[in-house]
C-alpha positions in Angstrom: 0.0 0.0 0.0 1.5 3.6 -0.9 -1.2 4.9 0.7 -2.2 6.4 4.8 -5.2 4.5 5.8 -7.9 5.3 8.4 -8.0 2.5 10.7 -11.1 2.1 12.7 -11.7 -0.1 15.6 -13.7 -2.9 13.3 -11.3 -3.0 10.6 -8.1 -3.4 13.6 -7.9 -7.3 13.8 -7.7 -7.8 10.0 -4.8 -5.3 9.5 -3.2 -6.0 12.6 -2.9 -9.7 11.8 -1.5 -9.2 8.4 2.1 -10.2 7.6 3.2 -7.1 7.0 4.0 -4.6 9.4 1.6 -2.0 10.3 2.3 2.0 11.1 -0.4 3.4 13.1 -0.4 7.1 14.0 -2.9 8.2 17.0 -3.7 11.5 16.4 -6.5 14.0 16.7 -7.8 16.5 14.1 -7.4 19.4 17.4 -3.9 18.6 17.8 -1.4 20.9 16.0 1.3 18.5 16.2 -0.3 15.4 14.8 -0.9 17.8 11.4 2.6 18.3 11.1 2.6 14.4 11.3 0.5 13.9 8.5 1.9 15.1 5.6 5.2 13.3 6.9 3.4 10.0 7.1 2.3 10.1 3.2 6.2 10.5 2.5 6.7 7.4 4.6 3.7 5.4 3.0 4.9 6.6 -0.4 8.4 5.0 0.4 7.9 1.9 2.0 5.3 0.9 -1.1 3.8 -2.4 0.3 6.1 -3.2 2.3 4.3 -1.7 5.3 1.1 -0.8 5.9 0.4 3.0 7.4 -2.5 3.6 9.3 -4.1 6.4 11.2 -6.4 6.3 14.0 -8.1 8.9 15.5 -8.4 9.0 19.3 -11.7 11.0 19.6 -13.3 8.7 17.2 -11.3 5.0 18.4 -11.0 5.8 22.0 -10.7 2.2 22.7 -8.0 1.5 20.1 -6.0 4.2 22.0 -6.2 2.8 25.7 -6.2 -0.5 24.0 -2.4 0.9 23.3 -1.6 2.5 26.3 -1.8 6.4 24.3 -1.5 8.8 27.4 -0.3 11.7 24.4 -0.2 12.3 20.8 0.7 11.8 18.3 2.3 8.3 19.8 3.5 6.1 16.6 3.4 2.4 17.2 4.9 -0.5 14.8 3.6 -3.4 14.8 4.5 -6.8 12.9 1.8 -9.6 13.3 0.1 -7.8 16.0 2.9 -7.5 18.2 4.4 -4.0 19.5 7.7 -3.8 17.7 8.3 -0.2 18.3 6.4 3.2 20.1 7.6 6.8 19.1 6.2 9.8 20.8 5.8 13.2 19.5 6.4 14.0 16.2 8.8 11.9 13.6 10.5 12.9 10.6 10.3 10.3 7.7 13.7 9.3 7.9 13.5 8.1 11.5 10.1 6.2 10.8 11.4 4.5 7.4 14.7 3.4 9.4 12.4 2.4 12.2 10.1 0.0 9.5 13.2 -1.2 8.4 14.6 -2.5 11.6 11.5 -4.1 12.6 11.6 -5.9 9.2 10.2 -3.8 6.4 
């Protein structure tokens, strides 16, 4: 997938259980520094081609996703590779630290 996908709390267990690895972003539309995130996370999705999956979620909308995953502030970044935690970045990431991040966890 080159492409950031919204990830809701019913489609979760189908792309958490894929065999690829899965970006997810919790983020809010309130908070100004999950915006800068986003344009950052289409430059990620648009370099790691399908060899990752990147997904948003937003906490106002998936609250249980987010306590699901321990999010106490956003944006929190979590890797996961078949539905285990691999990695958890807080605050706002640059692309190269979030591509280097896929790759060591297998991407």
């Amino acid at each position: 997938m080159s492409q950031v996908i919204h990830l809701t709390t019913g489609a979760f267990e189908k792309v958490a259980t894929l065999g690829q690895l899965v970006l997810i972003d919790f983020w809010a539309p309130w908070c100004g520094p999950c915006r800068m995130q986003g344009p950052i996370l289409d430059e990620v999705a648009k370099a790691s081609g399908d060899k990752a999956v990147i997904a948003k979620v937003n906490v106002d909308e998936e609250p249980q996703l987010a306590s699901q995953f321990g999010v106490q502030s956003i944006p929190t970044l979590v890797i996961l590779k078949a539905g285990q935690i691999q990695q958890r970045l807080v605050g706002v990431q640059q692309a190269q630290v979030l591509i280097a991040a896929l790759q060591k966890a297998g991407a």
